[in-house]
N, C-alpha and C positions, 0 to 999 in steps of 0.2 A: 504494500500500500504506500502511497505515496502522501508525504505530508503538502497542512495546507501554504498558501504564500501568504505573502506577507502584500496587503495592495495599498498603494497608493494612487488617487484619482481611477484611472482606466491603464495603469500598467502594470506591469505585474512585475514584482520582488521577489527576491528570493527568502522565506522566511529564515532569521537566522536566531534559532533557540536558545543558541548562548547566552545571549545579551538580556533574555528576558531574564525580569527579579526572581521568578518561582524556580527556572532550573540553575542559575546559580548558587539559589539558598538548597537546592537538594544537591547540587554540585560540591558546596562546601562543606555539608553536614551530614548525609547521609552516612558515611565510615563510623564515623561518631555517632550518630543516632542509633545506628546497630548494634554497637557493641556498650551502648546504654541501655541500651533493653532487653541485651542478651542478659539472663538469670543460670548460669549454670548451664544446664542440656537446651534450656528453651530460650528460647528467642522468636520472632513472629516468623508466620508462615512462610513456605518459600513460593507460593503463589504471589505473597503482597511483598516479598524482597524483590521476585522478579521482577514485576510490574515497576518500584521506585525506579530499578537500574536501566533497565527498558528505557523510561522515558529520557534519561543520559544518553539513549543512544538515535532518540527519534527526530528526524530532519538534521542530521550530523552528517555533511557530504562525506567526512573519513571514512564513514562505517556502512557507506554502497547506495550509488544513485543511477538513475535513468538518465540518458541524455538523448536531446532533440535537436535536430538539427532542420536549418530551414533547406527547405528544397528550392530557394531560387537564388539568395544571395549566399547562404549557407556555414550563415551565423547560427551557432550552437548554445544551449542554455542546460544547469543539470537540474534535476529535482532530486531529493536527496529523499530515503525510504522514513517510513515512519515505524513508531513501536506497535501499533493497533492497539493501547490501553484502555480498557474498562471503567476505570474507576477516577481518575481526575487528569489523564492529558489534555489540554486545552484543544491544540489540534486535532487531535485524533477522535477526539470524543466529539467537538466541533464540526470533523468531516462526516461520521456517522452522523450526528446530527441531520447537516443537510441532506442526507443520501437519504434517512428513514422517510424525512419528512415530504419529499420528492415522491417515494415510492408510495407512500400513503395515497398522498394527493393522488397519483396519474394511477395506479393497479388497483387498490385495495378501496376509496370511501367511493361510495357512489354518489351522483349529485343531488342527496336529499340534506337535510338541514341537519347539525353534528350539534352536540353536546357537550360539556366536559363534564364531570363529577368525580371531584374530587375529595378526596378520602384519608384524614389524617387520624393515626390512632395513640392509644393510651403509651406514655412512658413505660410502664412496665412490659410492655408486649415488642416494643420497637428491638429491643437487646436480642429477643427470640430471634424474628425475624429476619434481623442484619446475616444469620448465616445459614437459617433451616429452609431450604428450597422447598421443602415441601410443606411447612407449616404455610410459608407463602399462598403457595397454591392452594390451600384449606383455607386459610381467611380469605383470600380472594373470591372464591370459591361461593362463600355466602354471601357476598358483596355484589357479586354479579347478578346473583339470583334474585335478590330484595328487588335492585333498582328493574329488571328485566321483569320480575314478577310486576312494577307497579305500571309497565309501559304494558305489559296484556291487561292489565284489567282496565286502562283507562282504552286500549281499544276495543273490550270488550261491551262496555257500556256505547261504541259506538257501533255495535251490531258486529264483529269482526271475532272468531274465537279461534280458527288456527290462523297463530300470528307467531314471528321469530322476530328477536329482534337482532342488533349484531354490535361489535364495539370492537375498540383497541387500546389494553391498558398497560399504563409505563407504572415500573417498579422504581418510584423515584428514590434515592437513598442518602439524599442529603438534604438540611434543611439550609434556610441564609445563612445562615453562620456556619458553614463547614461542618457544621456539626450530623452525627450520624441520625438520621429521620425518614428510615423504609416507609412510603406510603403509598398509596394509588391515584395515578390520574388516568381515567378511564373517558375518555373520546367514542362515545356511542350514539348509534342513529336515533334522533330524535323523533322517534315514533317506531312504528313494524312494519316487516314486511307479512302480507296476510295472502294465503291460498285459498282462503275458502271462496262461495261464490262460481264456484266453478272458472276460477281463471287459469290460464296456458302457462301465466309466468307469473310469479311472486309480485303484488302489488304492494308500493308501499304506503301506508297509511299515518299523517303525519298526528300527533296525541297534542290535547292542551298543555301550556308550561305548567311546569310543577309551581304550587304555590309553598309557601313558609309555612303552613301548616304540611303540607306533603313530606316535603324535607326534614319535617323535623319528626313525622313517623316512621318514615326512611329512618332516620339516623337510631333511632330508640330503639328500630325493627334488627337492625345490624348490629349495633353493639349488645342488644339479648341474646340472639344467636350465634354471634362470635366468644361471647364470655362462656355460654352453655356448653357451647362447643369444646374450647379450652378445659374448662370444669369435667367435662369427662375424660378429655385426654390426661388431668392431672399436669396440665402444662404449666398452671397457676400457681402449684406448689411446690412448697420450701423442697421437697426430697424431688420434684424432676429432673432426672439426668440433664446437667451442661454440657455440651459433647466438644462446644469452644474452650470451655474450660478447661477440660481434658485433655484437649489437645493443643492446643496455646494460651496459656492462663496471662501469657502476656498481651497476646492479641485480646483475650476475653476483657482484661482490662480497659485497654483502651479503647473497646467498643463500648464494655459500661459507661465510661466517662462522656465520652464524644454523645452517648445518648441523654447524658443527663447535662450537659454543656459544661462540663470539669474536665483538668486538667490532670492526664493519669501518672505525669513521671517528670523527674526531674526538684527544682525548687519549690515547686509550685503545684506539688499532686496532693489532690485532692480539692483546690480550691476554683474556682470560677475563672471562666475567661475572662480577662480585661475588656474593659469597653470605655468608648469617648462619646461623651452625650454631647446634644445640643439642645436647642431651642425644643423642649417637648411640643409645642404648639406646632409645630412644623411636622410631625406627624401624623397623618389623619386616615383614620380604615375605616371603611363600610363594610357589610357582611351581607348582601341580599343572599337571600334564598337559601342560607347557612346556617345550621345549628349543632350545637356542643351536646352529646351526653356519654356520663360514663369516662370521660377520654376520648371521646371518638367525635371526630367533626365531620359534617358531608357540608358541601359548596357544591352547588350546581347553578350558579347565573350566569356560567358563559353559554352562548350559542353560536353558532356560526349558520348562517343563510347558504340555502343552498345552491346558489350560483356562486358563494364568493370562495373562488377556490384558493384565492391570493391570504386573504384571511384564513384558510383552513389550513394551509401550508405553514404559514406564522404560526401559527398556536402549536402544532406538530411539533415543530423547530423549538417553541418555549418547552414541551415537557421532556424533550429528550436533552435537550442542553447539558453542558458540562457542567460540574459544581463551582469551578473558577474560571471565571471568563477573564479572557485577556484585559488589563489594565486595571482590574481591582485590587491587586497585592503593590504597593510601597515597600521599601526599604527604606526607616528611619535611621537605625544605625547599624551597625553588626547583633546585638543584642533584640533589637527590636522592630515589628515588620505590623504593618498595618494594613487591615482586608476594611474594602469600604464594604457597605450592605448595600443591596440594589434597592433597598425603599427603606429608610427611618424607621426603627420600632416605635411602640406606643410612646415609651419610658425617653422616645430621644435620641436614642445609640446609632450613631452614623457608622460607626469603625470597630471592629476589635482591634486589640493589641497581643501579637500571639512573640514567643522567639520563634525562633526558628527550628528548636526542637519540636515546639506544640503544632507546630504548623507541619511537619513532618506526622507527628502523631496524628493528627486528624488526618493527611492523606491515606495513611495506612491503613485507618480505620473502613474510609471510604473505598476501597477497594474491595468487589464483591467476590464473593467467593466463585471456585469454579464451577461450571454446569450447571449456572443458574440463568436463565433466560431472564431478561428485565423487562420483554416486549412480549404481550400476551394478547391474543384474540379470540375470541368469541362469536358466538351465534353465527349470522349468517356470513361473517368476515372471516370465518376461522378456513385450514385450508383447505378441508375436505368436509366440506357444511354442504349440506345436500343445495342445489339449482342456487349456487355459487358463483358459476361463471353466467348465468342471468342477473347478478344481482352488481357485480363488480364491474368498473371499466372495462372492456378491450384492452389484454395488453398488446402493446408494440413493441412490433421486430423490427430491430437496432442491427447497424451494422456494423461490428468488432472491428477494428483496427490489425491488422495482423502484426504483430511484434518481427524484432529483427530476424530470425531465424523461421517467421511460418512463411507461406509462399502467399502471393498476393492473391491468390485465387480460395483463399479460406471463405467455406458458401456463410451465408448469414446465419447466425445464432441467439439465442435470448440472453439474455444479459442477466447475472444475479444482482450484479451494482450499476450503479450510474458511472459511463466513465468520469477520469476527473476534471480532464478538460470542460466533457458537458456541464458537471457540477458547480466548477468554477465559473461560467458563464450564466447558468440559469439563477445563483445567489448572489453574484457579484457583479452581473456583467462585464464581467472579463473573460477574453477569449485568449486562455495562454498557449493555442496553436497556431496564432498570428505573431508573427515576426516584427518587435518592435522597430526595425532599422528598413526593412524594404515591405512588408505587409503579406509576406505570401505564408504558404503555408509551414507549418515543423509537425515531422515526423518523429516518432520515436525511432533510432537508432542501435539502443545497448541498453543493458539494464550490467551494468557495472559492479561486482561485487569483488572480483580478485583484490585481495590488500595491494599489490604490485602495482596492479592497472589503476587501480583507484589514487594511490599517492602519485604514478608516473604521469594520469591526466590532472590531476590537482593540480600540481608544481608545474605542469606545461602551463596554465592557464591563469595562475596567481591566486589559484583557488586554496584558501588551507585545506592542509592534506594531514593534520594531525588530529585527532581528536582532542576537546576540553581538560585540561586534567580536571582528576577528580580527588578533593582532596584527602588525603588517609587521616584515619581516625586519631582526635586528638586525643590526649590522656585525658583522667578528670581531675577537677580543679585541685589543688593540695591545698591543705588547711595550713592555717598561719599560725605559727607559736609566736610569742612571745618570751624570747632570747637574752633579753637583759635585766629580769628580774632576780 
């Protein structure tokens, strides 16, 4: 996979990840940060080690890029590989971003009117979650059902009884403050599709909006049945097997913490994130259509119209987003690093103030575990839901690129991704197959990985050909005696 660039106006950059504040500060501290957390045999997982070092190596032209070269004047440009990170690459998780929210829009919603409901739950259950894929899938599970059960019965009342309805929901796992916050945002058809009436193809039938009373029997509805649920599993209780705890009690840590917004290690374990307030007046929430019980909140006032597919795309793009978007981390000094919030809380708080150890421990925390899908579908969206391809866009067949080694005559194929040229164009309109010096076209060329070739075209083209160092781990502080008493 190829990382994103870096744009300025309508050209395109080469992004260069060095320079950013987030991999510097895991450039300089990650050595140290491991061998702080290391206890003996344990230390955190090597799932969420790999993913830190990963992203040291993602958009690094030393460590293997693609190059393009223009087919008229044939002026060449590289793109450097990316890590494919899960859990907080800016890029990476920024390029998935655009690519799901593409594929939603054009395959996957049809053009009826979309939904969101959104689903935040109790602190005590968040810690569960952060790592049981399948407890996931059990509270989901009821979740879907409630709101799907409440869109048949309001088509029912409109004379309709076989009705499906369909959805796409993100495993989101952070909240604004970095902190660790498994919840659901669920993007479902704002009404059903219904077969009875003797029709040929699934018609879909659009339901009244939910009122603040609906919402708020929803919400009482879910969290009885999710608690019930728990309650027989014994999940709720003091003696239920940790399986985190068992098996990284240092990871299990700092996903406790991260959920209760504490700091798990270092000077500072066990006490609250820093924060810088301002003017409390300057923060103002509404809550339509929203209500609290138990822990458990549902929000349902977004909708999307079903011609505005530009809007359905945006919203896409917001729940799959990365936990840290590029420009919200400062460097105050070496000691201290400052994450703005993307909207003021009630209290005032514009900024935390993390070092650079806690800022490390929260990425680690964020980092999901393996084999856990964070994009789930439903009803009539899911991909083997019966009169599916009635219900879904036409997809289209795209025509692949043949790379330097296939022969130009590769027949046409379906695409699982968006290429990235297309991607980059349809988000940004920039079209980085256009030749900034004569305008014609660039082909891919080489996908460059040999260490030899990669330093031998670096240093041909003034490109560094080293990688970042990374700094080794420091000792920890020595205490101060007092020598002249």
């Amino acid at each position: 996979m190829l990382v994103a660039p870096q744009l300025e106006g309508s050209t395109y950059h080469r992004r260069e990840p060095e320079k950013d504040v987030l991999y510097q500060v895991v450039a300089d501290n990650l050595e140290t940060f491991l061998e702080l957390v290391r206890t003996g045999d344990h230390g955190i997982p090597a799932h969420v080690e790999n993913e830190l070092r990963r992203y040291l190596e993602c958009g690094i032209l030393a460590n293997g890029f693609v190059r393009l070269v223009c087919e008229d004047c044939g002026d060449s440009r590289v793109v450097a590989f990316s890590c494919k990170g899960r859990g907080f690459c800016p890029g990476c998780m920024g390029r998935r971003m655009a690519d799901t929210a593409a594929r939603l829009v054009d395959d996957v919603f049809p053009v009826v009117p979309v939904r969101q409901w959104v689903l935040s739950l109790p602190i005590e259950l968040r810690y569960r979650l952060a790592y049981d894929g399948k407890l996931i899938s059990d509270v989901l599970a009821v979740y879907i059902r409630a709101v799907n059960g409440w869109y048949r019965q309001q088509a029912k009342t409109l004379g309709y009884t076989e009705t499906r309805g369909g959805a796409v929901t993100f495993v989101q796992r952070f909240g604004s403050a970095l902190n660790l916050n498994p919840h659901f945002h669920k993007l479902g058809l704002d009404g059903v599709y219904a077969t009875d009436h003797n029709a040929e193809t699934p018609v879909f039938v659009p339901t009244p909006e939910p009122t603040d009373e609906d919402v708020q029997v929803l919400t009482e509805t879910i969290a009885h049945r999710v608690i019930a649920m728990l309650e027989r599993r014994g999940v709720l209780e003091d003696s239920y097997a940790d399986a985190l705890l068992d098996e990284s009690p240092v990871l299990a840590g700092m996903t406790s913490a991260s959920v209760s917004g504490l700091i798990a290690s270092g000077d500072r374990a066990g006490r609250r994130v820093r924060r810088v307030l301002s003017d409390p007046a300057e923060a103002i929430r509404t809550a339509p259509l929203c209500f609290s019980s138990r822990g458990f909140s549902l929000h349902a006032a977004t909708r999307v119209e079903a011609e505005d597919r530009e809007h359905l795309e945006r919203l896409c793009r917001y729940v799959a987003r990365p936990p840290l978007a590029a420009g919200r981390l400062t460097k105050i000094n070496d000691e201290q690093l400052a994450f703005k919030l993307k909207t003021p809380w009630s209290d005032g708080t514009t900024h935390l103030i993390l070092s650079p150890m806690e800022l490390l421990e929260k990425l680690a925390a964020l980092v999901p575990p393996p084999r856990v899908n964070l994009v789930r579908y439903h009803g009539v969206l899911a991909p083997h839901a019966k009169d599916r391809d009635k219900i879904v866009p036409a997809k289209a067949v795209e025509v692949v690129e043949a790379s330097a080694d296939e022969s130009k005559d590769t027949p046409l194929r379906r695409r699982n991704r968006i290429a990235w040229a297309l991607l980059l164009k349809r988000v940004w309109e920039i079209d980085v197959t256009v030749c900034d010096k004569c305008g014609g076209r660039m082909h891919i060329t080489a996908f460059v990985t040999d260490p030899a070739s990669i330093r031998r075209y670096l240093d041909g083209v003034g490109l560094p050909s080293d990688p970042p160092l990374i700094a080794p781990a420091r000792p920890p502080p020595q205490e101060e005696f007092d020598l002249c008493s």
